[in-house]
C-alpha positions in Angstrom: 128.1 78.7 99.4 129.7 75.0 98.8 133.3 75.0 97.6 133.7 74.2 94.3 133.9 70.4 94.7 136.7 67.8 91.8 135.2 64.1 91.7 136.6 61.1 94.1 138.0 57.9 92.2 135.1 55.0 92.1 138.0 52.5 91.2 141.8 52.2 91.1 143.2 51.9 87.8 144.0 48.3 88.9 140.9 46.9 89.7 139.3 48.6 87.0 141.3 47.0 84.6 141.5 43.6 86.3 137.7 43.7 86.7 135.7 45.8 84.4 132.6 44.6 85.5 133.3 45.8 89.1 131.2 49.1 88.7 128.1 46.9 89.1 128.9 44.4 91.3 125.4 43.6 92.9 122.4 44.6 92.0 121.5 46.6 95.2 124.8 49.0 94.7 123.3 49.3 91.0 119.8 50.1 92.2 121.4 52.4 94.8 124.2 54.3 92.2 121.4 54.9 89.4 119.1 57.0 91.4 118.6 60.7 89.9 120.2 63.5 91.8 121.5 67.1 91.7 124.7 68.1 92.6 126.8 69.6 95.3 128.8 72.3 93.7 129.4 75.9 93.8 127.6 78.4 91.8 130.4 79.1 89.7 130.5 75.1 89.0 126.8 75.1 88.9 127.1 77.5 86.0 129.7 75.8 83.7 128.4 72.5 84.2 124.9 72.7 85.2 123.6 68.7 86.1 126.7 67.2 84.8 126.7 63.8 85.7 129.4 62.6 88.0 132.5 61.9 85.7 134.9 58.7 86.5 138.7 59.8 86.9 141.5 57.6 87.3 142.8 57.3 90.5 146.1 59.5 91.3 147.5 58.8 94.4 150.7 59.5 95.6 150.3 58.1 99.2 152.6 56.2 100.7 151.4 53.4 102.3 151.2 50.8 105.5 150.0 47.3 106.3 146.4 48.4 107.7 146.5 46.8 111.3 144.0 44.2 111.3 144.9 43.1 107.8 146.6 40.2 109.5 143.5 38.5 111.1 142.2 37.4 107.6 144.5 36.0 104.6 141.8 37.6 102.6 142.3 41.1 104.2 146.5 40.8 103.8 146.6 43.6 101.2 144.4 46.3 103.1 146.6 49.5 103.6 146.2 52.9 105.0 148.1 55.9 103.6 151.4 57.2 106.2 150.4 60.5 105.1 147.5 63.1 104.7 145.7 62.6 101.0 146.1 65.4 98.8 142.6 65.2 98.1 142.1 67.0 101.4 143.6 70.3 99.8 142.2 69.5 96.4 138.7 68.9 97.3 139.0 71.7 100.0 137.7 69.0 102.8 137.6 70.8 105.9 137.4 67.1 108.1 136.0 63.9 106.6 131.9 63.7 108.5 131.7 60.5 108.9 127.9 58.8 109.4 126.8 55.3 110.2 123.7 53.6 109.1 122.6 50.5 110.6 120.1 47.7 109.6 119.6 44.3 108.6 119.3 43.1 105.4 116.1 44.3 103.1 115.4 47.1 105.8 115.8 50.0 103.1 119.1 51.1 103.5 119.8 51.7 99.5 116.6 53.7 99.4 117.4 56.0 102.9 121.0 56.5 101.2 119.6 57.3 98.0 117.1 60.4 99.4 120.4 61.2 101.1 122.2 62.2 97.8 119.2 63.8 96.6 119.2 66.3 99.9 123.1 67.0 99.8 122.5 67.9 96.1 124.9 65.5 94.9 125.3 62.0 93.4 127.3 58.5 93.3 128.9 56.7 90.4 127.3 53.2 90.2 131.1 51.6 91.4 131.0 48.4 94.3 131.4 51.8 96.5 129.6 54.7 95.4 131.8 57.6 95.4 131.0 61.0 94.2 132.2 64.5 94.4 131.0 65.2 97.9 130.0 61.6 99.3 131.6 58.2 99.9 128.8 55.2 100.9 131.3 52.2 102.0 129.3 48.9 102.8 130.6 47.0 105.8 130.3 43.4 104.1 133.6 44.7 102.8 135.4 43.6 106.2 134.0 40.0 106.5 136.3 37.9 107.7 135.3 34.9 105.1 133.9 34.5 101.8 130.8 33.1 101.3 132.2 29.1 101.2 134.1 30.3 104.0 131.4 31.5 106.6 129.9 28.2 105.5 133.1 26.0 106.5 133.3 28.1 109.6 129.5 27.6 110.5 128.8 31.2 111.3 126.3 33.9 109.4 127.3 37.5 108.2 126.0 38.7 111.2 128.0 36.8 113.8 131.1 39.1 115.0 133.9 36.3 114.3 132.2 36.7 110.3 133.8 39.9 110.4 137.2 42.4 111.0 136.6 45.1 113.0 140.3 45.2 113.7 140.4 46.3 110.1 136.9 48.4 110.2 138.2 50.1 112.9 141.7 51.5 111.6 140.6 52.0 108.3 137.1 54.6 109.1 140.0 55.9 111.5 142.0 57.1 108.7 138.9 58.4 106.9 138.5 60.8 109.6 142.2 61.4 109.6 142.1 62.5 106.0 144.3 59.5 104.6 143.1 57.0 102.1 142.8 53.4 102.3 143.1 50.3 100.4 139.8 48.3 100.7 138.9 44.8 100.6 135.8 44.4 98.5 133.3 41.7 99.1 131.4 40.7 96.0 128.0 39.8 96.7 127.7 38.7 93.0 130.0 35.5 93.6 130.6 35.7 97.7 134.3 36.2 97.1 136.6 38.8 98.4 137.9 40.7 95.5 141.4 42.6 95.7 141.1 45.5 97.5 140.2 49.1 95.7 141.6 52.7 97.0 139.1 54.9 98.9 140.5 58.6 99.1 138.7 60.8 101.7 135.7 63.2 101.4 133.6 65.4 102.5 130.8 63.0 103.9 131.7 59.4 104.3 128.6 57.1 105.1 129.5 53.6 106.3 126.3 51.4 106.4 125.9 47.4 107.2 124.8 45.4 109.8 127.8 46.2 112.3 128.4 50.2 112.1 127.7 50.8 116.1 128.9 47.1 116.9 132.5 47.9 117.7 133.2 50.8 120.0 136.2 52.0 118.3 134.2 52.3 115.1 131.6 53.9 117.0 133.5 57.0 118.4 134.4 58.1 115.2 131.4 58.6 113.7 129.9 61.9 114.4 126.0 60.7 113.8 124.4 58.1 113.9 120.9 56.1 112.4 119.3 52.7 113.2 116.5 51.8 110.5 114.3 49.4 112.7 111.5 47.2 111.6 109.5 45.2 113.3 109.3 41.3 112.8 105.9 41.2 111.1 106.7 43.8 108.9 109.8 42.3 107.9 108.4 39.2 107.2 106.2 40.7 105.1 108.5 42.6 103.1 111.3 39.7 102.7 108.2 37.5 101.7 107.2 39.9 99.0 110.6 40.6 97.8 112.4 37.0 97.5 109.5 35.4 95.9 108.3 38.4 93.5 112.2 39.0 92.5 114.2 35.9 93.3 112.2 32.8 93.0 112.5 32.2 96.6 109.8 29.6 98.4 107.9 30.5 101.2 109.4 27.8 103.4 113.2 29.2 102.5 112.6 32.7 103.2 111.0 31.8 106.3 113.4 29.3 106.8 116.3 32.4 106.5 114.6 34.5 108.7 114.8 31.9 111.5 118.3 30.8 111.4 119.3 34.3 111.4 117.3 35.6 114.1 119.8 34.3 116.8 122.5 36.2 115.5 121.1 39.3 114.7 119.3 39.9 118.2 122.8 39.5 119.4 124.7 41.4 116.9 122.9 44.1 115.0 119.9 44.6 116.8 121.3 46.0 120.2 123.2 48.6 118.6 120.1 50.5 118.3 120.6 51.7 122.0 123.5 53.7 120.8 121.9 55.8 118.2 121.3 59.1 117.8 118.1 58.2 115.7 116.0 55.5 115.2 113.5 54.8 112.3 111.1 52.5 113.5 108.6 50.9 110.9 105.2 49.1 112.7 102.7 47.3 111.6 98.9 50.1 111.4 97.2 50.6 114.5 94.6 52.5 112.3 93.5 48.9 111.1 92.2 46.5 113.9 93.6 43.0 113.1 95.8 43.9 110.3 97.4 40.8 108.5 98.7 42.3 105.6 100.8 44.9 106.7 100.8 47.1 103.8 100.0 50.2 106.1 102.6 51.0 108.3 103.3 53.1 111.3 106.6 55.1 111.1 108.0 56.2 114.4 111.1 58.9 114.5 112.9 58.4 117.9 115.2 61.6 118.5 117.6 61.5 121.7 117.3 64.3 123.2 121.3 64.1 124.4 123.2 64.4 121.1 125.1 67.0 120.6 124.3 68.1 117.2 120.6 66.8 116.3 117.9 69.5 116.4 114.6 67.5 117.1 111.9 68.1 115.0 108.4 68.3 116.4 104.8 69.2 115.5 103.3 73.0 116.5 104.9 72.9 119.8 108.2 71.5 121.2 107.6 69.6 124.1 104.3 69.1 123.9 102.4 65.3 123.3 100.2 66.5 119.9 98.0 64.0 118.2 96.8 65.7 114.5 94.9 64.0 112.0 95.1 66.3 108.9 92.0 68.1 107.1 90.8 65.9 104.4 90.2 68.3 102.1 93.9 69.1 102.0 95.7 65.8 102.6 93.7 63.0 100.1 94.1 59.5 102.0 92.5 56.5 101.0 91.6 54.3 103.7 92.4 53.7 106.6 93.7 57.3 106.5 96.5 59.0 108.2 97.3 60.0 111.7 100.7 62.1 113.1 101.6 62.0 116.5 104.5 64.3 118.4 105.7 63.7 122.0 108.2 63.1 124.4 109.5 59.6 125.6 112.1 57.5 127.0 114.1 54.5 124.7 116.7 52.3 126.5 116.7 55.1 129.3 117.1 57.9 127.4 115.2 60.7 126.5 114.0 60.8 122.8 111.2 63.1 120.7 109.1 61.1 119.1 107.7 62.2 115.9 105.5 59.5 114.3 103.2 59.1 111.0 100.4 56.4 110.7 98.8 55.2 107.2 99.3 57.3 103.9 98.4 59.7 101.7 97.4 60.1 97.8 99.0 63.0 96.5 103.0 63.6 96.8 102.1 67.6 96.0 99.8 67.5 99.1 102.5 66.9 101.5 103.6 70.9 101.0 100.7 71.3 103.5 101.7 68.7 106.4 105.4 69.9 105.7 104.4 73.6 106.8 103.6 71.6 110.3 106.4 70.3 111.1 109.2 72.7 112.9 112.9 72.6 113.2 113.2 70.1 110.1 116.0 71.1 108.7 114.7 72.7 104.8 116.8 74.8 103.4 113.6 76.2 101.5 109.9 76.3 101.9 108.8 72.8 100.2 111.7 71.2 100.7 110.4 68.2 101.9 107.5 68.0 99.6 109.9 68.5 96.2 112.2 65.4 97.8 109.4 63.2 97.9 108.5 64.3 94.4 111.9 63.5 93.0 111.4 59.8 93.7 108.1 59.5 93.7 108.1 55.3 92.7 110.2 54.9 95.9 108.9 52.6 98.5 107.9 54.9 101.1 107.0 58.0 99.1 103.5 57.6 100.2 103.5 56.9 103.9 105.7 58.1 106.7 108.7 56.2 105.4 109.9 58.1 102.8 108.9 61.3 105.2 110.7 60.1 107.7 113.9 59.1 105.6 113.8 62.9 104.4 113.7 64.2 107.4 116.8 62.3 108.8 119.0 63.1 105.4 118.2 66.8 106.5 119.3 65.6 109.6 122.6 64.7 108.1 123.4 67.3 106.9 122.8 69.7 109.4 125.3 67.4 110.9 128.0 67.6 108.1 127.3 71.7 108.4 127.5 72.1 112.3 130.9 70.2 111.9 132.2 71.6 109.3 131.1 75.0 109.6 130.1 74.9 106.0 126.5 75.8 104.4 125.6 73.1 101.6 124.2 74.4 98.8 121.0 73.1 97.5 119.0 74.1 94.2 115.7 74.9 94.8 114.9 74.6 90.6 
């Protein structure tokens, strides 16, 4: 059973007052924040307050606190501070160790949507703050610890993605002090008017996800997190979903979005891509090979890269573990439209390593149906028979929901949290209902 969990501070008391429009400060942490979820709680909890939503508290900190080193590499960063001593919401929340999980991607690769099916499998959920905080989870975005503002990075002639755009001085000491149990003072970066706001308190917790372009980049960073996901997709599918995105919800042209593409490309093959070779799973999203000469690139091909060397992942696989299994489903209990759907299972090798690879190609119809492809796949991590399939249902207007993305996403929340229990040596508590 989950201890009984008391909620995390979305805000200090000074930034809430000096900027009450802070709990929605883009529209992505918005999008992310407002997606329906359960609760973590225990059943005693569960029982006084059944689907409370997550109140916002004050923040109460007695910490005493120190100039965060690598606060002095940025005049915007000269107020970021780590506590000298252990937060009390380690005793108060009962946190056995801060988990701490990075998520890497570029921009527009689905990260708010992953995080979002995250919540939903811990059974918990975020407020709607610049960081999402909630009674069990902590999401911190790593545009927080850029180096410039947005007039800045233009003066300076380098993009987000570049590593002088961005502290890792700071990252670094700051997710060390997660893991340490001690809270931290924040810079913020506003993505509504490319500033750096002042920065917010960030008490510890139970999970702490830290997601961006740069989570893997910096091997200090990288040997405190205890798992780690890459969510890869290819250029053409990219294209296409930037294309349909900025023009359909932004105005954008054809020529600037392709334009942006381009004059990033540079920086993130240098940057963000190659930390993919580090992870202990890897999302990959492909254009169909169901469809011969597909230009639209509306049906994708979802590829779940496992290494086989991490310590505390589980691989799933189809029927039998080890084995190279190519299943197309019975029609009469999985309804696809064309071109259909395909699942593949096998061993592989990625940047030298061993990896499972589970892998879905093309779609399916009906959310409901997927009970009968979920009683397929082994070692996945449910803590309940349909598991999977009552996910999916829960966000069923999700991109993904009907193709291997939004199976795949599940399966690597479950993932998570079979990281946070091997830990912690703590069960999560999940309601079935």
């Amino acid at each position: 059973m989950a201890p009984a969990f008391i909620p995390a501070t979305p805000l200090s008391n000074a930034r809430a007052a000096a900027f009450p429009s802070a709990t929605c400060v883009s529209p992505r942490r918005a999008f992310f924040g407002a997606a329906p979820a359960l609760r973590v709680q225990s059943a005693v909890r569960a029982a006084a307050h059944p689907r409370r939503a997550a109140p916002r508290a004050a923040a109460v900190t007695t910490d005493n606190w120190v100039k965060a080193p690598g606060a002095e590499n940025s005049h915007h960063h000269a107020d970021a501070k780590i506590a000298a001593n252990v937060s009390q919401a380690m005793d108060v929340k009962r946190i056995t160790r801060p988990v701490i999980i990075g998520v890497a991607a570029d921009s527009g690769c689905g990260k708010s949507t992953f995080l979002r099916r995250v919540t939903s499998i811990f059974g918990t959920e975020v407020s709607k703050s610049h960081t999402p905080v909630g009674e069990f989870i902590t999401v911190i975005c790593l545009d927080d610890y850029h180096t410039h503002d947005r007039m800045g990075r233009r003066e300076a002639k380098v993009t987000a993605l570049d590593e002088r755009a961005n502290n890792f001085d700071l990252m670094a000491s700051q997710i060390q002090a997660l893991k340490e149990g001690k809270s931290i003072m924040k810079p913020i970066y506003n993505h509504e008017t490319g500033e750096i706001d002042p920065p917010e308190l960030v008490e510890p917790n139970h999970l702490v996800v830290i997601e961006g372009l740069h989570p893997m980049y910096d091997e200090r960073v990288r040997d405190v997190l205890d798992f780690t996901v890459y969510l890869d997709l290819a250029d053409e599918v990219k294209v296409a979903w930037k294309i349909q995105r900025d023009m359909a919800e932004r105005g954008h042209t054809l020529d600037n979005i392709l334009a942006s593409i381009e004059s990033r490309k540079p920086d993130f093959e240098k940057f963000v891509d190659p930390q993919k070779k580090n992870c202990d799973v890897v999302m990959e999203i492909l254009p169909t090979e169901l469809i011969p000469d597909d230009t639209e690139k509306k049906v994708l091909r979802v590829r779940l890269l496992q290494d086989e060397n991490c310590t505390h992942l589980e691989p799933v696989f189809l029927y039998d573990e080890g084995s190279t299994i190519d299943w197309v489903p019975c029609g009469r209990k999985l309804t696809c439209s064309y071109p259909g759907i395909k699942f593949h299972y096998g061993p592989d090798t990625y940047y030298d390593k061993p990896v499972s690879v589970f892998e879905v190609d093309g779609g399916f119809e009906k959310l409901e149906e997927m009970v009968y492809v979920e009683t397929h796949i082994e070692r996945s991590g449910t803590k309940f028979f349909g598991e999977i399939t009552q996910s999916l249902l829960r966000n069923p207007t999700a991109p993904g929901s009907k193709n291997g993305t939004g199976l795949v996403q599940v399966l690597m929340a479950m993932m998570m949290r079979n990281v946070y229990e091997k830990v912690t040596g703590k069960k999560v508590s999940v309601s079935s209902s």
